[in-house]
MARNU-862705 format. One record per residue (C-alpha): residue in one letter; x, y, z; residue number from 1. Coordinates in steps of 0.2 Angstrom, whole numbers. Example, Ala and Ser with C-alpha at 12.3 -4.5 7.8 and 13.67 -1.06 7.14 Angstrom:
<atoms>
+-----+-------+-------+-------+-----+
! res !    c1 !    c2 !    c3 !   n !
+-----+-------+-------+-------+-----+
!   a !    62 !   -22 !    39 !   1 !
!   s !    68 !    -5 !    36 !   2 !
+-----+-------+-------+-------+-----+
</atoms>
This chain:
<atoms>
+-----+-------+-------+-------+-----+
! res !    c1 !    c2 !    c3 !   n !
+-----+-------+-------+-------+-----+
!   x !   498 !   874 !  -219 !   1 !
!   x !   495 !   871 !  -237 !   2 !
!   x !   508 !   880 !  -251 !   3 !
!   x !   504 !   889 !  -266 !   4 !
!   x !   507 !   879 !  -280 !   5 !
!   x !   504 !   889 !  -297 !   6 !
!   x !   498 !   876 !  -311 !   7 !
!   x !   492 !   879 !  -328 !   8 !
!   x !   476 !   873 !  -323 !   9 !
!   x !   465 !   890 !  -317 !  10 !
!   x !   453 !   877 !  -307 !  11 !
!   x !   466 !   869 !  -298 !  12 !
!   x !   477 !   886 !  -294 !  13 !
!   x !   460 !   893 !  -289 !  14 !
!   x !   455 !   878 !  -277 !  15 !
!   x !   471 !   879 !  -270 !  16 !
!   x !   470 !   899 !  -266 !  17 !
!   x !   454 !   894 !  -257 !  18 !
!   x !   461 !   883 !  -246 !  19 !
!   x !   474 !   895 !  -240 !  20 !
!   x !   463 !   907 !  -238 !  21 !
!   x !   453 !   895 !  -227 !  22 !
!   x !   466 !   888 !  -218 !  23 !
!   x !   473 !   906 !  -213 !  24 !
!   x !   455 !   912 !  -208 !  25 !
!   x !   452 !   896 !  -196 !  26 !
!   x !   470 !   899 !  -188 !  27 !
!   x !   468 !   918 !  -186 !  28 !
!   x !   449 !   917 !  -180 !  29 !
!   x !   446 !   901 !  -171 !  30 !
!   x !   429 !   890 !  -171 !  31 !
!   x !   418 !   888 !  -157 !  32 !
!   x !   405 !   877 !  -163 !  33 !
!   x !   383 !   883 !  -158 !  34 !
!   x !   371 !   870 !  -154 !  35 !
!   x !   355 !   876 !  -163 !  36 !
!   x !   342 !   874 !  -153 !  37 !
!   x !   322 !   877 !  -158 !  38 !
!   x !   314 !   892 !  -149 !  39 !
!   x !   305 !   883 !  -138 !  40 !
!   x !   285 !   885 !  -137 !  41 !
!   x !   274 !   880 !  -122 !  42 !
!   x !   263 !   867 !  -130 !  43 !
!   x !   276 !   856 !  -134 !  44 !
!   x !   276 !   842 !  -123 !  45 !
!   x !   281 !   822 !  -123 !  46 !
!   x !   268 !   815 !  -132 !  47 !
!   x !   273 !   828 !  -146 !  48 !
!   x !   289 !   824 !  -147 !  49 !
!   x !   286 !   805 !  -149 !  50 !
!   x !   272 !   807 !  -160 !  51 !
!   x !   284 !   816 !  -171 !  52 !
!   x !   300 !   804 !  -170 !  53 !
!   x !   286 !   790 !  -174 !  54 !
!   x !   284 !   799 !  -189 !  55 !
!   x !   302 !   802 !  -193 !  56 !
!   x !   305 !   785 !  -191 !  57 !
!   x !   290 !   778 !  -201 !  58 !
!   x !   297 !   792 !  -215 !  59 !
!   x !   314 !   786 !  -215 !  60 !
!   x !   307 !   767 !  -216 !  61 !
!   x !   298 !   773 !  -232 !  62 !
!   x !   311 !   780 !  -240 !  63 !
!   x !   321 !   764 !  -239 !  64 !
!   x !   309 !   752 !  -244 !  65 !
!   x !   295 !   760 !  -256 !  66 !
!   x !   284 !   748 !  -251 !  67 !
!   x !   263 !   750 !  -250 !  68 !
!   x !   260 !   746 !  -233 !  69 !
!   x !   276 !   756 !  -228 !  70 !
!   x !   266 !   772 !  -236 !  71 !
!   x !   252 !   769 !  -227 !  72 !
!   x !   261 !   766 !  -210 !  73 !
!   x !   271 !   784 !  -214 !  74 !
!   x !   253 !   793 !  -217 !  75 !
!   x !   247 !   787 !  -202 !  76 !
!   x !   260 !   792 !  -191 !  77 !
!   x !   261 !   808 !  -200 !  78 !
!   x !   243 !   811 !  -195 !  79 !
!   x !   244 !   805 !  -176 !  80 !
!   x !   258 !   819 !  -176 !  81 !
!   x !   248 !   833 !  -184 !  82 !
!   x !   236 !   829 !  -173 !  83 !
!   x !   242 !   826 !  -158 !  84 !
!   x !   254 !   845 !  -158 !  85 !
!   x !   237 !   854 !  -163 !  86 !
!   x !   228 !   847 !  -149 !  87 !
!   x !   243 !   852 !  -138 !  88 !
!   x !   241 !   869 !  -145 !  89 !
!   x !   225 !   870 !  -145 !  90 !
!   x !   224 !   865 !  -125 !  91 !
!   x !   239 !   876 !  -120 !  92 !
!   x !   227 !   891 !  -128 !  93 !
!   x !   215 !   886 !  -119 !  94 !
!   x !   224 !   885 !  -103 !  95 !
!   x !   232 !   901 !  -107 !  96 !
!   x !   217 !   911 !  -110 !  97 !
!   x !   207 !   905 !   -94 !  98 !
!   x !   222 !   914 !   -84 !  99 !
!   x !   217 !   931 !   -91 ! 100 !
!   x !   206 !   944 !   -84 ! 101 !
!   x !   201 !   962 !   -86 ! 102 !
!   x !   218 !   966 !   -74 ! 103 !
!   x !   231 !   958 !   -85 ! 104 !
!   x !   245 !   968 !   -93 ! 105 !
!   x !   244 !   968 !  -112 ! 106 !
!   x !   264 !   968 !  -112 ! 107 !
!   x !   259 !   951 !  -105 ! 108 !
!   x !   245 !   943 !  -113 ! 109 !
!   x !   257 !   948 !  -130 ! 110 !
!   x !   273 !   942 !  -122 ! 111 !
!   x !   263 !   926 !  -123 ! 112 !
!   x !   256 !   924 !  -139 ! 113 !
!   x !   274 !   928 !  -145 ! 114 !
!   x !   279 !   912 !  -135 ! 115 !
!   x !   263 !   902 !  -140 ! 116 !
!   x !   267 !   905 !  -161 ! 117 !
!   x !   285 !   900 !  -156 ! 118 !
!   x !   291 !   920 !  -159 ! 119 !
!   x !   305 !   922 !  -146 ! 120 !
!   x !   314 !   938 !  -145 ! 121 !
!   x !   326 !   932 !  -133 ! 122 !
!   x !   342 !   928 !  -144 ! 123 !
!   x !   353 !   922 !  -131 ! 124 !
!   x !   367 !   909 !  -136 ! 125 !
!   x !   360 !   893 !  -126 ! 126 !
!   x !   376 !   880 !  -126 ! 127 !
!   x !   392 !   881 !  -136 ! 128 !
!   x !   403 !   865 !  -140 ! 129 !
!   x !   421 !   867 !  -133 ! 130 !
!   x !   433 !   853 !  -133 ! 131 !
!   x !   421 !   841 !  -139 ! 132 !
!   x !   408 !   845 !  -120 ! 133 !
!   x !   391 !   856 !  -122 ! 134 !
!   x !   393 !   870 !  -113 ! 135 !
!   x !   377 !   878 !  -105 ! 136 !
!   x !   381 !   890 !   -91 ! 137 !
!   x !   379 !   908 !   -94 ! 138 !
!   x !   396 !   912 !   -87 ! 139 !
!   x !   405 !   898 !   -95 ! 140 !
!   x !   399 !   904 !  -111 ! 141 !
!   x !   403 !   923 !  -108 ! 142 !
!   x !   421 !   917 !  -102 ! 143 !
!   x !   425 !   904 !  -118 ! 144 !
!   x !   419 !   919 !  -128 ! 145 !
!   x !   428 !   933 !  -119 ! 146 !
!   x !   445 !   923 !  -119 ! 147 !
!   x !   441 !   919 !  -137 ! 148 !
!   x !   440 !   935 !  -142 ! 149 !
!   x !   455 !   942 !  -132 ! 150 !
!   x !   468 !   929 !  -139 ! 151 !
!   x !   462 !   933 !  -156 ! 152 !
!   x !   464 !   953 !  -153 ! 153 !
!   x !   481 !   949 !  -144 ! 154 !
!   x !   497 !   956 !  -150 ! 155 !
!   x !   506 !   937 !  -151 ! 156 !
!   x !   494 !   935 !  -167 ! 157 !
!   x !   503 !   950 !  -175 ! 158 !
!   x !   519 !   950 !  -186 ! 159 !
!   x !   535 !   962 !  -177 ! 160 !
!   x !   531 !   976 !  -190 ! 161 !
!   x !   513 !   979 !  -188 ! 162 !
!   x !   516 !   978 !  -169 ! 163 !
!   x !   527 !   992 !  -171 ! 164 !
!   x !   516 !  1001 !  -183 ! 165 !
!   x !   499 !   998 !  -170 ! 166 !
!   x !   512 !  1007 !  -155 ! 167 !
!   x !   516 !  1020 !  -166 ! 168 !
!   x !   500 !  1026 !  -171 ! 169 !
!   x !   494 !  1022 !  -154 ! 170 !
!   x !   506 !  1034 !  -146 ! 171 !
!   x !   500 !  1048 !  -157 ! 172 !
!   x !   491 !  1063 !  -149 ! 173 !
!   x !   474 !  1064 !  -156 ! 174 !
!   x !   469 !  1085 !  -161 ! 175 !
!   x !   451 !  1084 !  -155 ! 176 !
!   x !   446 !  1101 !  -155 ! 177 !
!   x !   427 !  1104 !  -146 ! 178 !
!   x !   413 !  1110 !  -156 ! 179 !
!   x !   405 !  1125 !  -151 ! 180 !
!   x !   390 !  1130 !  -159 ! 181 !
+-----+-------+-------+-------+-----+
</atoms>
């Protein structure tokens, strides 16, 4: 753990307050790392995802070496990918709305288009990073973070006075008197 140093030097006394503060806040509340993933959308598929790393990868060729052929390779690319997800779109549209009929649920046909324009209400934490390992169970997850939070709320965490202060007020009755209207 870092000490404070006082200096005459307000930037480097302020820097050095930062980092303690810091420090204290990653020891007192833990990291857990969260893998962001992309709301996935049911038109993307393999020839998507290549077509887009092509262009990536022409992109970052360009970048290095400025070159005019390299321009012209990066547009190209960049095109084969715009084309190739809006023809994914357009042909998952096209299966989706051959599905509907006069009996489907409108809950549903929205439910879709939510899905198809990539809006997903489901905020659920996919995978977190725990000694270094993706984890992606459900139950893993809830247990890394239930144990996570219950070792930060533990009473090992606080100093001998406040633990006495926290039984104290603890142990006081609480005058709740009921309403009556």
């Amino acid at each position: 753990m870092t000490t404070f140093k006082s200096t005459s030097n307000i930037d480097e006394t302020l820097k050095n307050i930062v980092t303690i503060i810091t420090e204290a806040a990653e020891r007192a509340i833990g990291k857990t790392s969260y893998i962001k993933q992309r709301n996935p959308v049911p038109w993307w598929n393999h020839e998507c995802k290549t077509a887009v790393e092509s262009s990536k990868r022409a992109f970052n060729k360009y970048k290095r070496y400025k070159t005019f052929e390299n321009k012209i390779e990066y547009t190209k690319q960049r095109a084969i990918a715009k084309k190739t997800t809006r023809n994914a779109k357009r042909q998952s549209w096209t299966q989706y709305v051959s599905t509907l009929n006069a009996n489907t649920p409108m809950t549903e046909v929205w439910n879709k288009v939510r899905r198809i324009s990539g809006l997903n209400s489901n905020q659920n934490i996919k995978s977190l990073e725990r000694n270094g390992k993706a984890v992606t169970s459900n139950t893993e997850i809830a247990k890394i973070l239930a144990n996570t939070y219950k070792n930060r709320s533990s009473n090992i965490n606080y100093k001998k006075s406040f633990i006495n202060y926290k039984q104290h007020e603890e142990n006081k009755k609480i005058g709740i008197t009921p309403n009556t209207h």
